[in-house]
N, C-alpha and C positions, 0 to 999 in steps of 0.2 A: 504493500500500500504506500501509495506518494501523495499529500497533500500539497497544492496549489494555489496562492493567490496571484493574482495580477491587478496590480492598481498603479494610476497616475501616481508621479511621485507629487512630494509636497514640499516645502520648505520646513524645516523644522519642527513635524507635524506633531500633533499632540498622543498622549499616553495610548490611546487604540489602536492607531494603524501600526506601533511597536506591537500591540498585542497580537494583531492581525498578522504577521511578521511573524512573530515568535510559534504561532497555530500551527504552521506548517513546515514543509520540507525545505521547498523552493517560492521563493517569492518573485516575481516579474516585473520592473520597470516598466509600464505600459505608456514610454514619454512619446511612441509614436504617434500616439493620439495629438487631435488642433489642441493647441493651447488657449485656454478662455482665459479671459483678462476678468479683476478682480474675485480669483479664485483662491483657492489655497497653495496654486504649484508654486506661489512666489513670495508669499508673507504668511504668518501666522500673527499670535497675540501674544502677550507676555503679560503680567502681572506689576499695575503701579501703586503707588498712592489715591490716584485719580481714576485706579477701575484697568480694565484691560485696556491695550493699548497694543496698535499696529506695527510690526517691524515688514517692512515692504524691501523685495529686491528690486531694483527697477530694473525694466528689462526691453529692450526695443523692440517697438510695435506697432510704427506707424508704416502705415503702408505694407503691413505683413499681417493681416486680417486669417489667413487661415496655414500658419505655420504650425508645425508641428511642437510640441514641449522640446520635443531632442534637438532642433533647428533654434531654437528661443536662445536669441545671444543677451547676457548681461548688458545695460547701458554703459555702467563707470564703474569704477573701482571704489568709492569715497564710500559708499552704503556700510560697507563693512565696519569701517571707521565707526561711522556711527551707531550700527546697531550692536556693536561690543562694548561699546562707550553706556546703550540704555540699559545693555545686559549688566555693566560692571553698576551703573548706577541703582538700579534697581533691586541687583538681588547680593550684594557685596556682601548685606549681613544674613545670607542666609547660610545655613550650620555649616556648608558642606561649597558653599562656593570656590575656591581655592582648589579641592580636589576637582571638582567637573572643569573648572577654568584652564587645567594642565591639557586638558582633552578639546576644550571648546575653540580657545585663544587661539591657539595656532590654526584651525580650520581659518578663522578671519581673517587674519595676519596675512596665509599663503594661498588666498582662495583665487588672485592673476589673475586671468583672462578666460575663466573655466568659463563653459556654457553653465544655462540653469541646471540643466538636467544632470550633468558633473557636478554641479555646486553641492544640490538637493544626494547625492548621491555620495558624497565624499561624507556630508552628516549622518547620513542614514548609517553607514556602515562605522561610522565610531560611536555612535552610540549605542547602537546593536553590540559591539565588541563589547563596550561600557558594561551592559547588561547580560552580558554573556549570552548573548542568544546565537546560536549557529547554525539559524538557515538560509540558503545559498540564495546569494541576489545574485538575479542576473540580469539582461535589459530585453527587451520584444523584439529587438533588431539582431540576437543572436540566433532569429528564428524565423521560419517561413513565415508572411502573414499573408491571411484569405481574407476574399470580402466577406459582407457581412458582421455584425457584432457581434451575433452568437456564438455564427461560425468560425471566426477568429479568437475568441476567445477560445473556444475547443479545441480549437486546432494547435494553440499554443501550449494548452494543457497537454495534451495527446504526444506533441513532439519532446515535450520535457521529460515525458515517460508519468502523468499524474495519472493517479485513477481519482481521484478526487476531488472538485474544483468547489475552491471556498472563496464565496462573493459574500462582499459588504451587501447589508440589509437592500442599502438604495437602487441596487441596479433587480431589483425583483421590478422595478416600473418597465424596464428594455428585453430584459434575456428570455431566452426561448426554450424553458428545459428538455423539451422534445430533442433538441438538438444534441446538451447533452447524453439522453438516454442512447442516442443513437451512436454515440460515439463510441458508447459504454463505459462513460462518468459518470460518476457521483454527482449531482450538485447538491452541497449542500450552504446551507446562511449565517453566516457571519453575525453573531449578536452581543453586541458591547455590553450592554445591560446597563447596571447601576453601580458608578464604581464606589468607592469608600472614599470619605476625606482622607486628609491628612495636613499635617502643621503647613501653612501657609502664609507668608506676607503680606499685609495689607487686605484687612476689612474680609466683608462677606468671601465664601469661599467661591472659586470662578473653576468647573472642571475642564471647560473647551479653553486650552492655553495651551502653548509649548510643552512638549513633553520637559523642556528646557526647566521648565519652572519644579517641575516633580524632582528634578534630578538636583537641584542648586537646593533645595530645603530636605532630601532622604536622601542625598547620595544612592550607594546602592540596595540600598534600605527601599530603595523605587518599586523596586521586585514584588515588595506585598503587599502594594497599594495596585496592582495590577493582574492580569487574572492567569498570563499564559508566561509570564517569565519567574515564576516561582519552583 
């Protein structure tokens, strides 16, 4: 048995799609897909004083209406700057900042001329390592893709070697499980539930944030506020 997901990547995405990560075997960058503008492949939220708050990659888009995530070039370099800068001001006192920062810091510092999809990708797997989780990323472009939604996702399952394929709740609006039955996968649903607090910075407790902010206040202590890295 091999379980499978395939999702857009995100920027620094929050404690589930780790979870969703850690579920399975093989996980799938699926940055082949268009890139939508004010989505999550290029900013997330972080935790302030003043409530949650936007860290945004900027990323060039004019005149590129139906580019792909993998094709999606960075604008500048200076973002980094800054969102290290709201990361240090933000969460400096929280228990465990200093250890995650040995891991974080350098991703900014040396993130150059990466595309999104590199950037979003360079996080994903230090923080996976962070958490010791060890399921294989890989990207959709190491693999045939077919038209169709379903059919491409299956297809991508099937070449991986998955019997398995685990979709986040949302895409139950698009997919076509006939398609899986026919391929002779599994599909089964992804369901985040209801996670647990934990010690937080700043006011009411906020759970859609950076997985960033879980990790600067429990360290690796992260693991039991989570459902599939324990």
């Amino acid at each position: 048995m091999k379980k499978v997901a395939i999702v857009q990547s995100n920027y620094i995405p929050w404690k589930g799609y780790f979870d969703l990560i850690a579920s399975v075997d093989e996980f799938i960058i699926y940055d082949d897909m268009q890139y939508t503008r004010r989505d999550w492949r290029n900013r997330n939220r972080i935790k302030t004083p003043q409530g949650a708050q936007w860290l945004t990659v900027p990323v060039k888009v004019k005149g590129k209406f139906l580019q792909s995530i993998r094709d999606t070039e960075i604008e500048d370099s200076s973002w980094a700057e800054a969102h290290w800068r709201s990361l240090t001001l933000n969460y400096r006192r929280a228990p465990y900042f200093e250890e995650v920062a040995e891991i974080v810091e350098p991703l900014y510092r040396n993130c150059g001329d990466l595309a999104l999809s590199q950037l979003n990708r360079k996080f994903l797997e230090a923080i996976c390592r962070y958490l010791s989780i060890q399921t294989s990323i890989t990207n959709s472009w190491d693999y045939d893709l077919l038209e169709g939604k379903t059919e491409r996702l299956a297809a991508l399952c099937e070449q991986a070697g998955g019997t398995e394929y685990v979709s986040g709740p949302s895409a139950k609006n698009y997919l076509d499980p006939v398609v899986f039955k026919e391929t002779g996968i599994e599909l089964t649903w992804f369901e985040y539930g209801v996670y647990p607090t934990y010690p937080q910075l700043w006011g009411d407790f906020i759970h859609e944030v950076t997985i960033l902010d879980l990790l600067f206040n429990c360290g690796k202590d992260a693991r039991d506020f989570m459902k599939y890295t324990k």
